[in-house]
N, C-alpha and C positions, 0 to 999 in steps of 0.2 A: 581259556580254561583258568581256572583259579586253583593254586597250589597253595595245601593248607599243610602247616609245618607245625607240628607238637612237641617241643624238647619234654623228654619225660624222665624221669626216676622214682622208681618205687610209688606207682600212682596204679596200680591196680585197684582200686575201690575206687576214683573218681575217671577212670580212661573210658569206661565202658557207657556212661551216661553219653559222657562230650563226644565220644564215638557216633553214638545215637544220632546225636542232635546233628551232627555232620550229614550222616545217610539220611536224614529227614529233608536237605537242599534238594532243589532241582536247577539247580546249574551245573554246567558241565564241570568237574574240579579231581583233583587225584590229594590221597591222603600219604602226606610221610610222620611217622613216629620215629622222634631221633633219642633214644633208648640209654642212657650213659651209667650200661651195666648195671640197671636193678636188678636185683636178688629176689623178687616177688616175680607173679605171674605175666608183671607188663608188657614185654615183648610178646609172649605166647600172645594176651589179649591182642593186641593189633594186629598178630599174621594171623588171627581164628577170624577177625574180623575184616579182612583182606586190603588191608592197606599195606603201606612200605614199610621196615623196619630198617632204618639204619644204626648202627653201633656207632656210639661216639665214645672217646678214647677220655676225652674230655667232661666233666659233670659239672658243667657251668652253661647255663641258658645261652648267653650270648655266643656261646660256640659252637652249641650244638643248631642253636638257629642257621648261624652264618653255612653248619656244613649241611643242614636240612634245603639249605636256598642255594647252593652250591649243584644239588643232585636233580630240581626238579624241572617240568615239562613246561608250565603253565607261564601265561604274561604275567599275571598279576600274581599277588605273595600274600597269604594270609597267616598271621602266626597268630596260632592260636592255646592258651595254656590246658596243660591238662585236666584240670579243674574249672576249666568255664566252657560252657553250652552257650552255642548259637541260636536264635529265634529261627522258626524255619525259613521264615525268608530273608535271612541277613545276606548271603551270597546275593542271592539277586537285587538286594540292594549297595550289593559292591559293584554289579555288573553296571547298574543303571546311573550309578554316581560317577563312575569314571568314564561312561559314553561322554563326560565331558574332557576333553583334553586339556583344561588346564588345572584338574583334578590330577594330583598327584600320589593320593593316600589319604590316609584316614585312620579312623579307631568309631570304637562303638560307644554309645550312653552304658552304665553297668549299674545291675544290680546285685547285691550281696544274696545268699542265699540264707536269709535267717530275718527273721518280722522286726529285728532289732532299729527304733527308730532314727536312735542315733548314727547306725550306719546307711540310712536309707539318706539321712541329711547329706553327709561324706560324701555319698554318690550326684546326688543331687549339686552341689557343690564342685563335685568334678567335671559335672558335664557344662557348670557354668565356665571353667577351667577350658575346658577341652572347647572350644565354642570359640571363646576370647583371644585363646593363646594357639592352641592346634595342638598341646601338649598331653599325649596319654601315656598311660602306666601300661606295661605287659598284660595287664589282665582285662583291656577294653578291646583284643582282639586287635590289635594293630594290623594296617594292610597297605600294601604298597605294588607301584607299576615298579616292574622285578627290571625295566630299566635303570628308574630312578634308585632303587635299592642298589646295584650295581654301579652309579656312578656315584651313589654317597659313601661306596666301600663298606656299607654291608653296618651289622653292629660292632662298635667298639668291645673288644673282647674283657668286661670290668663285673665283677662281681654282682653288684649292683646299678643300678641307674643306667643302663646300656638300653631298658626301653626307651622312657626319658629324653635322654640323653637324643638315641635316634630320633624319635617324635619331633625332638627340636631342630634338628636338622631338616628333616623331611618337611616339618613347616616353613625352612626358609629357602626351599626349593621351589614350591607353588605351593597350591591351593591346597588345602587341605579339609575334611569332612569330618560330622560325629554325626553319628546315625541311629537309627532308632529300628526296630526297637531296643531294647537294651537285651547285653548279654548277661548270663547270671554266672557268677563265680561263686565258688564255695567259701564261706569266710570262717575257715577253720583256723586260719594263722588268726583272728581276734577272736576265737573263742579260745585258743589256746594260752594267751598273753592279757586278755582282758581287750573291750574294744576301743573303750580311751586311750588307755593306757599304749596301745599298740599303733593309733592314730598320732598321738600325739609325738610317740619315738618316732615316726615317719616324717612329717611335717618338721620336725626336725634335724632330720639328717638331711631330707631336702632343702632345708635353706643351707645348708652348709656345705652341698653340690652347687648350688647353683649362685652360692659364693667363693665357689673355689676353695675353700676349707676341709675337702672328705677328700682324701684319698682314694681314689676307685680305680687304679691300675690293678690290672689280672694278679693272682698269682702265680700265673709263669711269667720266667724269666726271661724265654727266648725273646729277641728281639724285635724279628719281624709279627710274633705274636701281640707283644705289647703294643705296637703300633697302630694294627693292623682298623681298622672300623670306620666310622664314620668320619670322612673330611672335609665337610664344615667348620670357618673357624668359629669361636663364640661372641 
């Protein structure tokens, strides 16, 4: 069974699509929404729509993931954002890819949800990315053997880059997949900021992760919190 894990806030206008497109699989899978206290209708949408609600304490993705993979049933792990839809047969192209055992995870090809060329490029660009390196973003539906999740310590609990970040690990564990068809994400963060503009502040703060130059410890303070995620070294 494949456990599909939603970290959500205040996404009632985008939960109900990506809901959709969930109930559209035919692989066996169970839904958790980990909830971190919207004030809109979100949590109502996921218990109308009969999936899990979990209340996270925390309103940070990477913690809400780690306590969404903490609660469920399934071998396999799929986190998937609230704003992106699955192809209807993306599950059964998780199932079929990991009958191989030294398939350890994966992510999906992505498309933006808007005719904008220049982000069609981006994408296209990332899945040359994701192919070469094994490296995806949160919003390619990331998916992992919930063993290998478990012995890489789960996500690093950091504001940013804890998809990344994990991806990178998970790549140097075994083998890694991008699969097709692609997911579609809503690209309302570059309609908000402009799409260059918003591309290029990103491309930029990742060279400066993956130089060690960004800062990306949580803001808590606790210590076993800050430690806590993926241990891989770099």
């Amino acid at each position: 069974m494949i456990s599909v894990i939603i970290p959500a806030f205040n996404e009632a206008a985008e939960l109900p699509a990506t809901l959709a497109a969930l109930r559209a699989q035919d692989v066996a899978h169970e839904v958790i929404v980990v909830d971190a206290g919207s004030t809109d209708s979100t949590a109502l949408i996921a218990s109308e729509a009969g999936v899990a609600v979990i209340a996270s304490a925390r309103r940070q993705r990477a913690a809400q993931m780690n306590l969404g993979a903490a609660t469920v049933r399934g071998d396999l792990l799929l986190f998937v954002h609230a704003d992106t839809r699955l192809a209807p047969a993306a599950m059964a192209g998780i199932s079929e890819a990991l009958c191989d055992p030294r398939v350890v995870g994966g992510g999906f090809a992505r498309r933006y949800e808007t005719p904008s060329p220049f982000l069609r490029a981006t994408c296209a660009l990332a899945e040359v990315r994701t192919r070469l390196c094994g490296w995806f973003l949160g919003d390619q539906a990331i998916f992992a053997r919930r063993t290998v999740f478990n012995a890489l310590g789960g996500f690093r609990e950091w504001d940013i880059f804890e998809d990344l970040d994990f991806s990178r690990c998970l790549a140097r564990s075994g083998r890694v997949v991008t699969l097709r068809p692609p997911v579609i994400s809503a690209a309302r963060r570059f309609t908000a900021r402009g799409a260059v503009r918003t591309t290029w502040r990103d491309l930029a703060l990742t060279a400066r992760y993956l130089t060690g130059r960004l800062p990306v410890a949580p803001r808590a303070t606790n210590q076993s919190t800050a430690t806590a995620g993926c241990l891989c070294s770099d």
